[in-house]
N, CA and C atoms as a LAMMPS dump frame, in Angstrom:
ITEM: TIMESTEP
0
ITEM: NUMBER OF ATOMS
231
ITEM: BOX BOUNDS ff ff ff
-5.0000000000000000e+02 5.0000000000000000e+02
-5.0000000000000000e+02 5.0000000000000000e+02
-5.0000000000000000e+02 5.0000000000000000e+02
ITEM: ATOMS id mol type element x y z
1 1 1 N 6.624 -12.44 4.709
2 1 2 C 7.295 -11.331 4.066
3 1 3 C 8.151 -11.843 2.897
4 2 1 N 8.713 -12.931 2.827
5 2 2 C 9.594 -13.735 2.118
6 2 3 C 8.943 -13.86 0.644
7 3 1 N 7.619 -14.241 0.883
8 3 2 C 6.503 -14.916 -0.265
9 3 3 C 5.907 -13.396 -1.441
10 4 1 N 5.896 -12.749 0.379
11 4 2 C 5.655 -11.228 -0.757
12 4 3 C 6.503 -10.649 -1.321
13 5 1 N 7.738 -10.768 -0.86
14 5 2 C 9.576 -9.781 -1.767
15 5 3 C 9.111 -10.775 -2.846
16 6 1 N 8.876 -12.425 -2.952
17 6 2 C 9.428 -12.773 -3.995
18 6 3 C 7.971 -12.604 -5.286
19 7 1 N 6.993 -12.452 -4.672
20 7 2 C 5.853 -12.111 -5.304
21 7 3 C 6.061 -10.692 -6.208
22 8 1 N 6.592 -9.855 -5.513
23 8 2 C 6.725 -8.424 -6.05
24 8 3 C 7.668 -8.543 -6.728
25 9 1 N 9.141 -9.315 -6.59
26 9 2 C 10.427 -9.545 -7.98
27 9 3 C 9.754 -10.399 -9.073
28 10 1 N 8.616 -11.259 -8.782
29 10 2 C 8.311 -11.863 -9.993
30 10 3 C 7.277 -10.842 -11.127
31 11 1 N 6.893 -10.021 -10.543
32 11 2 C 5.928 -9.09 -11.439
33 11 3 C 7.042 -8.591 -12.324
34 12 1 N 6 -8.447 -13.801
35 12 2 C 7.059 -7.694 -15.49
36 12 3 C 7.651 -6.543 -14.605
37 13 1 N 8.513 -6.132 -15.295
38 13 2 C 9.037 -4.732 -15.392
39 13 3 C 9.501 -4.572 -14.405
40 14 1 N 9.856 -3.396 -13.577
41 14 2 C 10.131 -2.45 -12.559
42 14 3 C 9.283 -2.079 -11.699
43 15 1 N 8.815 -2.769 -10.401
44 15 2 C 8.114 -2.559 -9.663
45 15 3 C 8.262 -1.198 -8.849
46 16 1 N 7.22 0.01 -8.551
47 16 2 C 7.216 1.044 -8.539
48 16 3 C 6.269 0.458 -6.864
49 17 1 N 6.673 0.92 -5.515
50 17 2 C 5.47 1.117 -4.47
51 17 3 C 4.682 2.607 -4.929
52 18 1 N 3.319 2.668 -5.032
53 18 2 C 2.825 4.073 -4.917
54 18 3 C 1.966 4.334 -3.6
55 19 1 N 2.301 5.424 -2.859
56 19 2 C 1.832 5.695 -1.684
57 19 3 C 1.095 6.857 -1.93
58 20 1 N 0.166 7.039 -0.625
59 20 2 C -0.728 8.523 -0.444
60 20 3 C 0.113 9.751 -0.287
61 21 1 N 0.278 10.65 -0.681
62 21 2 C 1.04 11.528 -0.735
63 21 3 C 0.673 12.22 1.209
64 22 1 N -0.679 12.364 1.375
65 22 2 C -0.726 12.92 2.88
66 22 3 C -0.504 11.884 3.557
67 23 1 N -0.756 10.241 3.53
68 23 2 C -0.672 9.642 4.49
69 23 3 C 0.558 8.506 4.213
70 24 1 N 1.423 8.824 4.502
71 24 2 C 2.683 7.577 3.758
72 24 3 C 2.924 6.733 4.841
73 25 1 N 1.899 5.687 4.792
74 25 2 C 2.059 4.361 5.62
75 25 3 C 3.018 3.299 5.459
76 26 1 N 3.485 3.396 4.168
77 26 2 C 4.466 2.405 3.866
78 26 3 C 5.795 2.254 4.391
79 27 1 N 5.441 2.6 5.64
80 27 2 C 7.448 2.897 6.366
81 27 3 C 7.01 1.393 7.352
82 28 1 N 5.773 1.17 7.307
83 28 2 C 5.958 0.006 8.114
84 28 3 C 6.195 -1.823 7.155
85 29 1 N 5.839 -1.365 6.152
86 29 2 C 5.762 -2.271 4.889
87 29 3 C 7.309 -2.29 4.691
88 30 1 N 8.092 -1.381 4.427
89 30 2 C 9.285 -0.791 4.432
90 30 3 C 10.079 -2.091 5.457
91 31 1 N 10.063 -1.474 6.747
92 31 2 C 10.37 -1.753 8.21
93 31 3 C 10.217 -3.575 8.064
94 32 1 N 9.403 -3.968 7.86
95 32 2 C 8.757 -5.357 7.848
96 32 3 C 9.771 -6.379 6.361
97 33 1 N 9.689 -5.376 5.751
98 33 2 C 10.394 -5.896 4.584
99 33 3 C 12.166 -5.887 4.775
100 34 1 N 12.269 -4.988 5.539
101 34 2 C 14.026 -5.322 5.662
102 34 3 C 14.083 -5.49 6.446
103 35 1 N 13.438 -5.669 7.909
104 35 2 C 13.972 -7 9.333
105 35 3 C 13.872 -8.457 9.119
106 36 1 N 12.809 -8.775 7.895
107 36 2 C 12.454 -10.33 7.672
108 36 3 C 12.783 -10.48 6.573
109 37 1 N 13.5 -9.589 5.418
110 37 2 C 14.041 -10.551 4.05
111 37 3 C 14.982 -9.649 3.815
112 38 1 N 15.571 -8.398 4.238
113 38 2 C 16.876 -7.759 4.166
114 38 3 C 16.779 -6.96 2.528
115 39 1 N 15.622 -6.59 2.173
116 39 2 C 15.721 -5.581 0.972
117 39 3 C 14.542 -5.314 1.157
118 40 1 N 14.181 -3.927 0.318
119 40 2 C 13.012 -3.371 -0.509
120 40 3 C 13.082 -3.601 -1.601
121 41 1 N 11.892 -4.684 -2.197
122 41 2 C 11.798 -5.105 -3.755
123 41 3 C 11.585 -4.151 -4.569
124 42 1 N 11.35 -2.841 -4.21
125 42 2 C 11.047 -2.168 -5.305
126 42 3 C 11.365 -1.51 -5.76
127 43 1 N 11.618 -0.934 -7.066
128 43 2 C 12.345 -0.501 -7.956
129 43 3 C 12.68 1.482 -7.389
130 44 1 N 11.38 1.926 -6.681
131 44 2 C 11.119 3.002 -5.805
132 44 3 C 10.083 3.429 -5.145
133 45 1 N 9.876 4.179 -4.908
134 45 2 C 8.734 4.594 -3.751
135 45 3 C 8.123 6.127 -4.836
136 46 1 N 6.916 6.082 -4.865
137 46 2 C 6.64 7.414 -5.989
138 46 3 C 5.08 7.526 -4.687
139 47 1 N 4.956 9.343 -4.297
140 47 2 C 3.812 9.68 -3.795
141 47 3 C 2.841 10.061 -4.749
142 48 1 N 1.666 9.894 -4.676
143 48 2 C 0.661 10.341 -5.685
144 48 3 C -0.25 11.053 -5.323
145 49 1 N -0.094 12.755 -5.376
146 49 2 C -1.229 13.516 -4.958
147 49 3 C -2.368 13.293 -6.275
148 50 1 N -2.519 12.775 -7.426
149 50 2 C -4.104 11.867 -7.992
150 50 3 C -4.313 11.363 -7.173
151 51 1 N -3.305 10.533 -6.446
152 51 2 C -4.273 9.027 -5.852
153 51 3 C -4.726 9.747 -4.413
154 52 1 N -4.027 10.518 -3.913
155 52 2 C -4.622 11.166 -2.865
156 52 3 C -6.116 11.41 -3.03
157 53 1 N -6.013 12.533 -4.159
158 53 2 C -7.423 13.051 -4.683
159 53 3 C -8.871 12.467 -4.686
160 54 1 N -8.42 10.638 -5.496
161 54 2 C -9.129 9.881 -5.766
162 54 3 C -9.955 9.264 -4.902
163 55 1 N -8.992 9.066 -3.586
164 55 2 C -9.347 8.086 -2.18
165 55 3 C -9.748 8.547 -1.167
166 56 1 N -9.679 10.235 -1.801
167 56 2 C -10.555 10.729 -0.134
168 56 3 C -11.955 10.793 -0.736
169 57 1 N -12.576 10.129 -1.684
170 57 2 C -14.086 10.026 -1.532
171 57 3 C -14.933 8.765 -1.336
172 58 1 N -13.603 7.805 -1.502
173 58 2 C -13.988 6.268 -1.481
174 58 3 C -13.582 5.941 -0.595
175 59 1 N -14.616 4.313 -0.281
176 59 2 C -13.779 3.366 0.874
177 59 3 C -12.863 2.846 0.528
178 60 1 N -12.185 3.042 1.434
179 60 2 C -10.74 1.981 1.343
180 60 3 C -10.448 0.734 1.202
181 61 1 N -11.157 0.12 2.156
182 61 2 C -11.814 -1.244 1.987
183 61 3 C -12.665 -1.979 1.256
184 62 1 N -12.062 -2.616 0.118
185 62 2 C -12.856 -2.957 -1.006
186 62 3 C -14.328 -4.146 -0.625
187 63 1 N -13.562 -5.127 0.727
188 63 2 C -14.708 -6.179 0.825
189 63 3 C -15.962 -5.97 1.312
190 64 1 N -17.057 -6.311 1.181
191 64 2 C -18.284 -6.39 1.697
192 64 3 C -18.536 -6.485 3.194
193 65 1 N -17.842 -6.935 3.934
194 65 2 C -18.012 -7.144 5.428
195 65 3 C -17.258 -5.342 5.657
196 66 1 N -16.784 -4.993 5.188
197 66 2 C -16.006 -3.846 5.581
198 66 3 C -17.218 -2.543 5.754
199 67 1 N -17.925 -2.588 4.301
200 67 2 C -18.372 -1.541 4.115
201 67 3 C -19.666 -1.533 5.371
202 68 1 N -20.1 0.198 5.32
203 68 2 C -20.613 0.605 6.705
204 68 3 C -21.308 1.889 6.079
205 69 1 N -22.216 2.405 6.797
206 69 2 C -22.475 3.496 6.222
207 69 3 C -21.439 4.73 6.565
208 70 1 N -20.969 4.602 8.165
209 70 2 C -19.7 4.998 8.387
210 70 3 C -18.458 4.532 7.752
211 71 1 N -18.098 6.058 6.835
212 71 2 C -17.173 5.84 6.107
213 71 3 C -15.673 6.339 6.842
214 72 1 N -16.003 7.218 8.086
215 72 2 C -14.269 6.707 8.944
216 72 3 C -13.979 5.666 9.387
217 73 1 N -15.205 4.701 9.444
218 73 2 C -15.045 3.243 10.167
219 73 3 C -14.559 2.258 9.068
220 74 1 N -15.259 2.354 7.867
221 74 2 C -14.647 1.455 6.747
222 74 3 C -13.427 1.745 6.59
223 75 1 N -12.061 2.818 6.955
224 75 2 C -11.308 3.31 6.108
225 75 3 C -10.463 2.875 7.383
226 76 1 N -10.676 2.391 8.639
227 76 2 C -9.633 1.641 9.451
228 76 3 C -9.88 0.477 9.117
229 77 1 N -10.984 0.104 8.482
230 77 2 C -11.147 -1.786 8.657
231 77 3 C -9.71 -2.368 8.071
């Protein structure tokens, strides 16, 4: 968690998290990030009903071992 706060303060600018507007998973990213390095690196948290839009037709899982013809199964991998 340490490697990633300092990964995300080294990126230009103002680091923005963007989450799914229906599914906001990032409370555990959140959770993980302030029991093991005591901040949220990021500048804020912004929901994106585009990105919502975008990702309910694609897999989630970008790698090759992931993909399936079952696409609820790729989208837990």
């Amino acid at each position: 968690m340490n490697a990633y706060a300092s990964w995300v303060r080294r990126l230009p600018g103002r680091p923005v998290f963007v989450t799914d507007t229906a599914d906001p998973d990032y409370l555990f990213l959140y959770w993980y990030l302030q029991r093991f390095t005591g901040s949220w690196p990021f500048a804020g948290t912004r929901g994106d009903a585009e990105l919502h839009r975008r990702l309910a037709c694609t897999t989630l899982c970008p790698l090759t071992g992931c993909r399936t013809t079952d696409a609820a199964l790729a989208r837990t991998s």
